[in-house]
C-alpha positions in Angstrom: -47.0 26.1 -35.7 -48.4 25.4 -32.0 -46.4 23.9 -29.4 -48.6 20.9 -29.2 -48.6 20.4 -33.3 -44.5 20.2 -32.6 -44.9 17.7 -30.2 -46.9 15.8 -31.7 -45.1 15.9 -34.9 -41.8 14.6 -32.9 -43.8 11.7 -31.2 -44.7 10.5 -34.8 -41.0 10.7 -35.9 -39.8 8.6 -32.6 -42.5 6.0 -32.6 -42.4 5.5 -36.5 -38.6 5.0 -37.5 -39.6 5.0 -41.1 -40.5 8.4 -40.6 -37.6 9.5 -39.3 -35.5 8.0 -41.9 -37.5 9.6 -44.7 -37.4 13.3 -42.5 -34.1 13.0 -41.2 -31.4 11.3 -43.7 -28.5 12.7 -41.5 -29.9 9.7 -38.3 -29.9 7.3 -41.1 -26.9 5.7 -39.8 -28.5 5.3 -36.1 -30.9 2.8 -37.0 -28.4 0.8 -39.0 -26.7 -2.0 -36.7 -23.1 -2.8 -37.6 -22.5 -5.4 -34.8 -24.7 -8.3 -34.0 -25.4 -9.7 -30.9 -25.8 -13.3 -29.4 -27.0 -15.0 -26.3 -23.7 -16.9 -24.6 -23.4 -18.9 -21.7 -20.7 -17.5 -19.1 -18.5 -20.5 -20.5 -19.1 -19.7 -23.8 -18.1 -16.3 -23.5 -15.2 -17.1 -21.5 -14.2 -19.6 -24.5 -14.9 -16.9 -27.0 -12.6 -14.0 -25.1 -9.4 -16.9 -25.2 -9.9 -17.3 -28.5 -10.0 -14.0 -29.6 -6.9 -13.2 -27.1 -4.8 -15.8 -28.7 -5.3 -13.3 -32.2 -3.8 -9.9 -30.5 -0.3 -8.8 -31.2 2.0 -9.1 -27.8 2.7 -5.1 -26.4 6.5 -4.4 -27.0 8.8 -6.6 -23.8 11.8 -5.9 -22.0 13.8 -7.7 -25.6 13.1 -4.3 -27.8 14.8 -2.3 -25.4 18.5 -0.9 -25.1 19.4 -1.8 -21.8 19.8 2.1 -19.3 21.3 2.4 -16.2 18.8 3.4 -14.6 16.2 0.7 -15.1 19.3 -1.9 -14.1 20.0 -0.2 -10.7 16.3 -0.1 -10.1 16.1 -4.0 -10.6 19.6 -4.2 -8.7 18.4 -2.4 -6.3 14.6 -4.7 -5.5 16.9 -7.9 -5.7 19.6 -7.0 -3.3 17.2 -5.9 -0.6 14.9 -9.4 -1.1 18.2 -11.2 -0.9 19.7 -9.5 1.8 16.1 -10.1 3.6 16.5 -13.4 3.1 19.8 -13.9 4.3 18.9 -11.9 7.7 15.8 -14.5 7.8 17.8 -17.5 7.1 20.6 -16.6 9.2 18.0 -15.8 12.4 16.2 -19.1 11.7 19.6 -21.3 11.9 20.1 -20.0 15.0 16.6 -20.5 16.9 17.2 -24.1 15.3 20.1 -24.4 17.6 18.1 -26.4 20.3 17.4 -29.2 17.2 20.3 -29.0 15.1 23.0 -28.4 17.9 25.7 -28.2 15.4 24.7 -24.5 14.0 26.3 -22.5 16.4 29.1 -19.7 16.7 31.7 -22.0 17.6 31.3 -24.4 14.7 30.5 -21.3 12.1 34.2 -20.1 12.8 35.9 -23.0 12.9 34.4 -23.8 9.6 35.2 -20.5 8.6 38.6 -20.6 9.8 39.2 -24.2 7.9 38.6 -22.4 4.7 41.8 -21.3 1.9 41.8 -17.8 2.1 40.7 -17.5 -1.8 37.2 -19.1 -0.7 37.1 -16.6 2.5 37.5 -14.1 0.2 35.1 -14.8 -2.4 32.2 -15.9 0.4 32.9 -12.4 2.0 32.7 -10.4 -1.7 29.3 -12.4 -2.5 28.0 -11.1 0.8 29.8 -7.2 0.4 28.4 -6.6 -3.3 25.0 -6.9 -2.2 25.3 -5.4 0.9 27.0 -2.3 -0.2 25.4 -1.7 -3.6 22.0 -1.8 -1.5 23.6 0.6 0.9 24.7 3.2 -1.7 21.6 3.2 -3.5 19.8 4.0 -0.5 21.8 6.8 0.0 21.3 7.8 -3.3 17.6 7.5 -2.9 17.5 9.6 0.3 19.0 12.1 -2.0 16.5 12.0 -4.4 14.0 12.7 -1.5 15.3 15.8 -0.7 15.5 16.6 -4.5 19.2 16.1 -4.9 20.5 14.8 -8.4 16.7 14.5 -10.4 17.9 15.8 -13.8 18.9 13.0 -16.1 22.7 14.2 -16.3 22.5 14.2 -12.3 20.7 10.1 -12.4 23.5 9.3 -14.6 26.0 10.6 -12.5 24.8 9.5 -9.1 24.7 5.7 -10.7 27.8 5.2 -12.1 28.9 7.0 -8.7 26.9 4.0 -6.8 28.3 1.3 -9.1 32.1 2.9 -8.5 31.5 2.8 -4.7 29.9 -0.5 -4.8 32.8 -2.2 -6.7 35.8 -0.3 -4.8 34.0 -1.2 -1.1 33.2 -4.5 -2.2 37.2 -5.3 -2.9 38.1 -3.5 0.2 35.8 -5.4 2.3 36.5 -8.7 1.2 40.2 -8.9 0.2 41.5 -6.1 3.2 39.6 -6.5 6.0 
């Protein structure tokens, strides 16, 4: 068979597809169409995509699963710095609002301070030491990590029950003996 009868044999196949159904029953399945198609407007669409969302099973949340150290101190970790950010923030924006509010000043903090029982002093002062010093240790932890230090899982372990020991031991010491 010629080159030009083979080519011309294949452009009958391709621009007859009842051809190539009867010469080909393996590409039957390519001319069938399982999935029909519709003209939508954009809201439309959008209308159709909620409603189909509102059928699919949720992925598996933070309910299905045990609660690990390490996921906690990572949390820990994001929400102490934000709050101690906030707290800096707060604290520099009282005092560049001394010209308004003359009453936020040094002076007034500590005799406010000093007014206090000494089982409220020491409660403000652990509030503001558990943050502070859990952020602190972990940090140093984390510089460890960057220098490979403590990356098995024993060594994760370890180094976070070492952080939450510090944390707790500091925070007493800072707030009830200093």
């Amino acid at each position: 068979m010629s080159t030009s009868l083979v080519r011309q044999s294949l452009f009958r196949a391709v621009a007859k597809p009842s051809m190539l159904r009867a010469s080909a029953p393996g590409l039957m399945l390519a001319q069938r169409r399982f999935a029909s198609t519709q003209n939508m407007t954009p809201a439309e669409s959008i209308s159709y995509l909620n409603a189909q969302r509102q059928h699919r099973p949720n992925s598996p949340h933070a309910q299905i699963y045990q609660p690990q150290i390490t996921w906690i101190l990572s949390i820990a970790n994001r929400v102490t710095g934000v709050a101690l950010s906030g707290a800096l923030y707060a604290g520099a924006l009282a005092y560049l609002l001394h010209p308004v509010f003359p009453i936020i000043d040094s002076a007034h903090l500590v005799s406010l301070v000093a007014d206090l029982p000494t089982w409220v002093k020491g409660g403000l002062k652990f509030l503001f030491a558990v943050p502070f010093t859990f952020h602190t240790f972990n940090g140093i932890r984390h510089l460890g990590w960057d220098i490979g230090k403590g990356l098995t899982i024993k060594g994760v372990y370890a180094t976070g029950y070492t952080v939450m020991a510090a944390t707790a031991i500091s925070s007493i010491y800072l707030a009830f003996f200093v």
